[in-house]
N, C-alpha and C positions, 0 to 999 in steps of 0.2 A: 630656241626651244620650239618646237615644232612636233606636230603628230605624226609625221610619215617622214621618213629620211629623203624618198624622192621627191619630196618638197622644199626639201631645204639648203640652203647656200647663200652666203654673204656676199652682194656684189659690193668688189671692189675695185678700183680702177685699174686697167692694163698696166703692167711694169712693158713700156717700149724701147725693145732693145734692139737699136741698128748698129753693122756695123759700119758707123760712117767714119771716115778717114778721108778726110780731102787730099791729103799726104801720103799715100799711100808709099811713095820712095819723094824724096826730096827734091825739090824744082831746080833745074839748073838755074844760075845766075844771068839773067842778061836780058834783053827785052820783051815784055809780054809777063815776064814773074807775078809783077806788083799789081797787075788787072788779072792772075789769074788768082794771085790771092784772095785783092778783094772779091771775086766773085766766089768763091769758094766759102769765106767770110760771108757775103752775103745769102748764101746757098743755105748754109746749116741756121742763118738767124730763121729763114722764110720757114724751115723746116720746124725747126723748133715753136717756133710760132703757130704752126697747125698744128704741131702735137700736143702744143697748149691747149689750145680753140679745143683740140677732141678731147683731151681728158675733162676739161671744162665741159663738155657737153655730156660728157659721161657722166658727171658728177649730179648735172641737172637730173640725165636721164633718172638717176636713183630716188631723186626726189616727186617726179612723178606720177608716183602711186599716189602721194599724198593730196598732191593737188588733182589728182583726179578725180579721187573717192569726195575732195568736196565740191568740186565742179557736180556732181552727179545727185550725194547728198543736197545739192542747192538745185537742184533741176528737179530732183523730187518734192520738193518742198513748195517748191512753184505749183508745180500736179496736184499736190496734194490741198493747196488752197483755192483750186477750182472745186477738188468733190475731194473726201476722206478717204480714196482708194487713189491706187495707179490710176492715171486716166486711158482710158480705151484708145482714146485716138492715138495712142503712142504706138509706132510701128515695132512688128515682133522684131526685127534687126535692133531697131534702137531695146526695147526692154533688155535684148539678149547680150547687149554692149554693157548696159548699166549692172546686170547681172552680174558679168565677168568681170566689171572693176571689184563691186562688191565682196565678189569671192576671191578675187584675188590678195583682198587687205582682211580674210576672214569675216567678214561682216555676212553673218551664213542666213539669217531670218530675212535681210533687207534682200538678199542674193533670191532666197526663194521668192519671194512676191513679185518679181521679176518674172521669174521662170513659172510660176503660176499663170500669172496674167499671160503667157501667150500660148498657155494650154488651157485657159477659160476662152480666152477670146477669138484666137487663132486655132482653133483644132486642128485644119488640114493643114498647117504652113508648113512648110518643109525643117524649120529648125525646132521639133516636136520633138523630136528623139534626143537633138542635146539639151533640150529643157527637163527633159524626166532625166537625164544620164546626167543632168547639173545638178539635180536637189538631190538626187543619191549621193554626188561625192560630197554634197554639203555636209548630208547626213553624216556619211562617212570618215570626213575631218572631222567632226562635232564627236566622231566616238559613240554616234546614235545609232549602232550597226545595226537594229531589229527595223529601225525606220528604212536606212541605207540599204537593207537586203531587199525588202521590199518594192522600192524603188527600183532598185538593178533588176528584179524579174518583171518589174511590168515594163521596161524596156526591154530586156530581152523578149520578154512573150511576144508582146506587140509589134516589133521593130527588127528582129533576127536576123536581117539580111545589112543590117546596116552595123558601120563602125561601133555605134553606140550599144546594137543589140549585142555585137560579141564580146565589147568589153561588160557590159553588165552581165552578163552569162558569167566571164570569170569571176569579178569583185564580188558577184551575188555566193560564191563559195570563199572569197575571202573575208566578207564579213562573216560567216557561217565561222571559220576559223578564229577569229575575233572574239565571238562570241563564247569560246572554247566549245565548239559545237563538233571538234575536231574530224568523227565520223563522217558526220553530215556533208563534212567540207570537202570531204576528199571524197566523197560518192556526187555532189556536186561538179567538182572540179573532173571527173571522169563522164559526166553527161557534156562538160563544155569540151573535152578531150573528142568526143564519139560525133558531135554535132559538125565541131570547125575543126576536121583533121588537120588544115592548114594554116589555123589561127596563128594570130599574132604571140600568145601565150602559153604558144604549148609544151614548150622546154620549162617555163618556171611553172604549169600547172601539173607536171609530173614529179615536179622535186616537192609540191604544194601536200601533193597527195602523200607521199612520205609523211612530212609533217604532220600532218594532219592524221596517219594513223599513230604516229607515235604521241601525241597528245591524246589520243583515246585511250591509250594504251594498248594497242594491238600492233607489237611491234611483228609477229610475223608475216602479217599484210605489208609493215614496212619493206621485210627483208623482198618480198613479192615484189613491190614496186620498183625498189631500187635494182633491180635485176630486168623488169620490162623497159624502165628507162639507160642502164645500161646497153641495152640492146636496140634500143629506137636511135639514141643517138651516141655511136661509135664513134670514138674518139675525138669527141666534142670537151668543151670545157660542165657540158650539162651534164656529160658521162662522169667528170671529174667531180663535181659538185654531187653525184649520185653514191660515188664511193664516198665520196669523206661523211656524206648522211650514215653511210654501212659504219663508219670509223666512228663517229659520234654516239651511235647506236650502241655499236659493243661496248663503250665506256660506259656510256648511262647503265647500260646491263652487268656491268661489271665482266665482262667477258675479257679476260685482260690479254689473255693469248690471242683468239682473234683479233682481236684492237691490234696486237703488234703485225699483225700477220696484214690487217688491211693497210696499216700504215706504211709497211715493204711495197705495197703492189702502189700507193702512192708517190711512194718517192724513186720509186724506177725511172720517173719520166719527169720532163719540167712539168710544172703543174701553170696553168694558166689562169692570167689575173682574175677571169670574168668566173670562176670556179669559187670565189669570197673566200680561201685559202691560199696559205702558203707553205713553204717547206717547214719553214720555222714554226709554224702553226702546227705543222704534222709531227717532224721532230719532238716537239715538245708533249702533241700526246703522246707519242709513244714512247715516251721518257716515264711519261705520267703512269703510263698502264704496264712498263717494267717496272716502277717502284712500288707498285701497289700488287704486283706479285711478286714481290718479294727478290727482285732479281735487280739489287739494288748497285753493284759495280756495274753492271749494265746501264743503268739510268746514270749513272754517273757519267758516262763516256756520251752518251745522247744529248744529255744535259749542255754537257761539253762543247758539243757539235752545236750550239746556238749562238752564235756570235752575239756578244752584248755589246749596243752601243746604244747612245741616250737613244734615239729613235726605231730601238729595237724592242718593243713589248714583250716578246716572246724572250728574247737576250736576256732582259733585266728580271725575267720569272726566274726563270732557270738559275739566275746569279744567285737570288734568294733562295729557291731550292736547294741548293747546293751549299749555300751558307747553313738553311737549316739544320744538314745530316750530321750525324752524329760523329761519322768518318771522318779523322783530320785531315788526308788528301782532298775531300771535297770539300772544307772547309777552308784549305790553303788555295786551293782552286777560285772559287768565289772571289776570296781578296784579290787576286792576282789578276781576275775580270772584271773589278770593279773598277780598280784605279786608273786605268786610261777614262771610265767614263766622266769620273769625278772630275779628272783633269779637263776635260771636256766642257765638263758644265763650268768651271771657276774661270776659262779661256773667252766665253759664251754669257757669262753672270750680265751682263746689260740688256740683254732679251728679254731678260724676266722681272722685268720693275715687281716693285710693291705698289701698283698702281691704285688710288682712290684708297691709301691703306685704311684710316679712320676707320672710313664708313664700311668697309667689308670686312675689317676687324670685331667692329660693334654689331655687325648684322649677323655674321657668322657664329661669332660666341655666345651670342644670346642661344642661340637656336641649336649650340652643340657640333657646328659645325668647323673643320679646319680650314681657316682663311687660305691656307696654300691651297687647297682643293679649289675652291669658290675663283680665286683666281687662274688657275687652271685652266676653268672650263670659261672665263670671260677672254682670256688670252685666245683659246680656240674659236669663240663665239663672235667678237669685235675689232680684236687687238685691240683691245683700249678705246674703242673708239665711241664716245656716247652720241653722236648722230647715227650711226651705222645701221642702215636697212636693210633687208635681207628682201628677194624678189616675190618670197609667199609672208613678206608685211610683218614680219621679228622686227624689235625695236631693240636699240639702248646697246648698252655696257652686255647685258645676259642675253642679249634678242630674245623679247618676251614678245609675243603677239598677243595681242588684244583680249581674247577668246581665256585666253591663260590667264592671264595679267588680274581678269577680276574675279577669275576663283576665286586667287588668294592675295586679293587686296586687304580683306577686312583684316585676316589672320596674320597678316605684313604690318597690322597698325596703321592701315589707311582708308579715308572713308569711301573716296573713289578714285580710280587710275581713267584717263583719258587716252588717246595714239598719241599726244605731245609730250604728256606727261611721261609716257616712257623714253624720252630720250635726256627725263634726267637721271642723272647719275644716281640720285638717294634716292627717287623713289625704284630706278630699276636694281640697282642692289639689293634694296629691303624687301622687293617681292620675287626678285630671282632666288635671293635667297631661303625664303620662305618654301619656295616652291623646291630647292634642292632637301629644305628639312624633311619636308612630306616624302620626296624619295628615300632621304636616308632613312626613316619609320617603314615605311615599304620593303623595302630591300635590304634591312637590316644591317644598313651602314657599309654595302657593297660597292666601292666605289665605281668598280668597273659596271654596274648594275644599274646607279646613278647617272654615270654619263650615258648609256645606252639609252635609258629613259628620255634622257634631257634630248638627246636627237632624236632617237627614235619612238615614242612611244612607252608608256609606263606598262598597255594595255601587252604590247610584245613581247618588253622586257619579261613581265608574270609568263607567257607562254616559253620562254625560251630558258630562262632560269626553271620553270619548272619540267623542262627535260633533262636534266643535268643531271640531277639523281645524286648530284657532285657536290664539295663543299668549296671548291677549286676555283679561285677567279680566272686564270687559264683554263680552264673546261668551260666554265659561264661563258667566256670570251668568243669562244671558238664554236658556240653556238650562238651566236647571235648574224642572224639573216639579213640583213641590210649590208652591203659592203661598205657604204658611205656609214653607216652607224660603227660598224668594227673598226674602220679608220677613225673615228672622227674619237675613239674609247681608245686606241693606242697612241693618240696625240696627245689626248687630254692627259694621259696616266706618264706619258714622255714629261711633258712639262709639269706634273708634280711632284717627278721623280726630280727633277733639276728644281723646284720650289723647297722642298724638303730639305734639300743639301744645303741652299744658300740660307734661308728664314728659318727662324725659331717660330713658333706657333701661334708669335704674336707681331708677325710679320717683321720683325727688327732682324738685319742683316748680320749672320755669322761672321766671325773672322775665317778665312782662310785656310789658317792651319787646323781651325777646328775638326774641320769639314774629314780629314784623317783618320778621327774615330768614327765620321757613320759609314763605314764600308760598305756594310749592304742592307743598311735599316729600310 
C-alpha cells in the first residue's frame, strides 16, 4: 500500500533458472567416466552452493532498510545529545545519505531536517538542488501537494538548468493536478513543454495536459491536445496512449459513435504495451459504447471477440455482460465461456489458500468487508508472506508503510503500530483492513476502485473515477493512469474471481461440484 505506483514493488528473491545438464547425451562406458562424473557431481554442488550464498545475500539485502534506518536513527541520537538539533559539523554528503535512508523507509519529517540542515548550513554546496527536490518529494509522498508544489518551483526557479530544476518544473504541474487544479496543470505543464523542448517528460507531459483539461472540464482543449500530441509524436506508443485519451473521452461524453469509430482506428494496428492499453481493453469499450447505442447483436459479437481466461480482466467483464443480457444466445454464450475458466481455477485451487483465515475472517466482517477480496489483494501484495518488504518500506501480510499504518491504527483498535509491529500478522490484517474499509466508504464499495487506491493512490483514484461519467468498472478500469496500478487491479480482481468460485464468504472451502452453479456470479 503505497502512494505512487512508481514506488511500489515487492522484492522477492530471483527464481534461478539454468539450464544445467551435466548429461547432456550419455557418457560412453570405459575410462575416465567415473572422474567425469564426479566432477560434474561436484560442479553443480559448487554451483548450487553460490546460488545459495546469493539468494542468502539477497534475503539479507532486503532486510537492510531496517537496519539502516536504525544505524542512522542511532547516529542521530548520538548528535542530538551533543546540542537539540542536527549537528553542523555533519557533512552535506553524510546529512544527504541519512536523508535518503529516512526517505526511503518514509520517515518524511526526520528526512526533511536532513535536507534542511544543508540548505541552512551549506547554501553553496553543490547538493542544494537535491535538498529542495528531496523535501518536495517528501511533501509529495505525504499527499502535502500545496507544500510539495511550492518546493518544486523554488527548485525550478532557482536551479532551471539542473536535473532537479526540470523535474520540479513538471511535479510542480503534477501536484497542480493532484490538487484538482486541473487547468492550472496543464497550462503548467505547457510552460515546462515551451521551456525544455527536449525534457525528459515530454511525451507524458502532453498526455498530462489532456488530463488535466478533462478534469477541468474542458474537453475541447482536450480534443486540441490530443491532436498536437498525435502529431508531435507519429507513431509512437505516446500517439497510442493520445488516441485511446480521444476513446475515453467520447465515452465519458457519451458520444457512442465516435467511441466506435476511435476504437476501429485502434485496433487497426498492434497497440503497444507502453500505450497502458490493450486490444482487449479497446474491444471491450467498444463493445460498451455498441451496447449503450442500442446496437446490441453487435456488442454481442465484440463482447465475444474477448477471450475469457482466469487472467483475463477484460475476458471475465465481458463473460458477465453477456450473462447479464436478456438475449438467450448471449446468455448461452457466457456459460459456454465460463466453464473452461472454472475448470481452470478447481485444476489451480492450491494457489489460493485461505491463508491467516480467523483473523481476516474477524477483521474483514466486522468492517463489512468480503474476506475473499481482503485475501485477494494480500495474495497480490506478499503472497503470504508476514516478513515481506517492499524497496519504498511496505510491511507485513497488506504491505502497510509506516506513514499509513498510523492513520488508522486507532480506528484498527490499536493504541500504536511500530515498523516491527507491522510484520505481525494481527496487527497487519486489522489495519490493512481498516484501511480497505475507508476505501470501500470512498469508493462506494468499487472493487476495482479499491485496489487502484490501495496501489495507487486514493487522491488518483478520486480523479480518474471522476472522468468516467460511467457506472462501469470496465470503463473505471480503463481509466486509470498508472500501468503498474491497472495491472496490479486485474490481478487482484483474477484471483477473486478464483476466491469466489472456491470460498463461501466465510472462507470455508466449496465442494467441487458446487462450483457448476456459479457460472458467471
Amino acid at each position: 500500500m503505497r502512494g505512487a505506483a512508481s514506488e511500489r514493488g515487492i522484492e522477492r528473491s530471483a527464481i534461478l533458472r539454468y539450464p544445467l545438464d551435466p548429461h547432456p547425451n550419455p557418457l560412453p562406458k570405459g575410462e575416465g567416466t567415473e572422474l567425469l562424473q564426479q566432477l560434474s557431481s561436484f560442479l553443480i554442488a559448487l554451483l548450487a552452493g553460490f546460488f545459495l550464498v546469493t539468494a542468502t545475500a539477497r534475503v539479507f539485502a532486503q532486510s537492510a532498510t531496517d537496519a539502516s534506518l536504525n544505524a542512522v536513527r542511532a547516529s542521530d541520537r548520538i548528535d542530538r545529545a551533543k546540542n537539540s538539533k542536527v549537528q553542523t559539523e555533519i557533512t552535506p554528503a553524510e546529512h544527504m545519505r541519512r536523508a535518503t535512508v529516512y526517505m526511503t523507509n518514509r520517515q518524511f519529517a526526520a528526512a526533511r531536517e536532513h535536507w534542511q540542515a544543508v540548505l541552512d548550513n551549506y547554501p553553496s554546496d553543490a547538493s542544494v538542488p537535491a535538498a529542495i527536490y528531496g523535501m518536495a518529494r517528501s511533501y509529495y509522498q505525504e499527499r502535502r501537494y500545496a507544500d510539495a508544489q511550492q518546493m518544486y518551483e523554488r527548485v525550478a526557479r532557482d536551479y532551471p538548468e539542473t536535473k532537479e530544476g526540470r523535474e520540479g518544473s513538471n511535479f510542480a504541474a503534477s501536484s497542480l493536478l493532484r490538487m484538482g487544479r486541473g487547468a492550472e496543470a496543464a497550462d503548467r505543464y505547457i510552460q515546462y513543454i515551451n521551456k525544455y523542448p527536449n525534457g525528459e517528460r515530454l511525451e507524458t507531459a502532453h498526455l498530462n495536459i489532456i488530463d488535466g483539461y478533462r478534469e477541468a472540464g474542458r474537453p475541447q482543449d482536450a480534443f486540441v491536445w490530443i491532436e498536437k500530441t498525435r502529431q508531435r509524436f507519429p507513431g509512437t506508443p505516446t500517439e497510442t496512449s493520445a488516441i485511446f485519451a480521444r476513446l475515453r473521452l467520447d465515452i465519458a461524453l457519451g458520444d457512442w459513435n465516435h467511441a466506435v469509430q476511435t476504437a476501429d482506428g485502434l485496433l487497426q494496428k498492434p497497440i503497444a504495451k507502453d500505450s497502458n492499453t490493450s486490444a482487449d481493453e479497446v474491444l471491450y469499450l467498444k463493445a460498451h459504447a455498441m451496447e449503450r447505442a442500442g446496437r446490441t447483436q453487435e456488442a454481442i459479437r465484440f463482447f465475444s471477440m474477448i477471450s475469457d481466461r482466469l487472467d483475463s480482466y477484460y475476458g471475465g467483464l465481458a463473460t458477465s455482460r453477456l450473462a447479464a443480457m436478456s438475449e438467450a444466445d448471449a446468455r448461452q454464450l457466457a456459460n459456454q465461456r465460463a466453464q473452461p475458466v472454472r475448470n481452470t481455477i478447481e485444476r489451480t485451487a492450491d494457489q489460493y489458500p485461505a491463508a491467516f483465515r480467523l483473523q481476516v475472517v474477524s477483521e474483514a466482517k466486522k468492517r463489512g468487508l468480503d474476506p475473499r477480496f481482503v485475501l485477494s489483494i494480500m495474495k497480490q501484495e506478499s503472497q503470504f508472506k508476514p516478513n515481506a518488504k517492499s524497496p519504498s518500506a511496505a510491511r507485513g501480510l497488506l504491505q502497510l508503510t509506516i506513514d499509513a499504518a498510523q492513520r488508522y491504527a486507532q480506528q484498527a483498535g490499536l493504541k500504536q503500530v511500530t515498523d516491527d509491529s507491522l510484520y505481525q500478522p494481527a496487527t497487519n490484517i486489522a489495519v490493512g483492513s481498516e484501511y480497505l474499509s475507508q476505501l470501500s466508504h470512498m469508493f462506494a464499495g468499487l472493487q476495482e476502485a479499491m485496489a487502484a487506491s490501495y496501489n495507487g493512490g486514493e487522491d488518483n483514484v478520486a480523479r480518474w473515477l471522476g472522468r468516467t461519467n460511467q457506472g462501469d468498472a470496465g470503463v473505471f478500469a480503463a481509466e486509470v493512469g498508472f500501468t503498474e496500478s491497472k495491472n496490479y487491479v486485474f490481478k487482484v480482481m483474477s484471483f477473486y474471481r478464483a476466491y469466489k468460485q472456491l470460498y463461501d464468504a466465510n472462507l470455508n472451502r466449496r465442494a467441487a461440484a458446487k462450483n457448476k452453479e456459479l457460472s458467471v456470479k
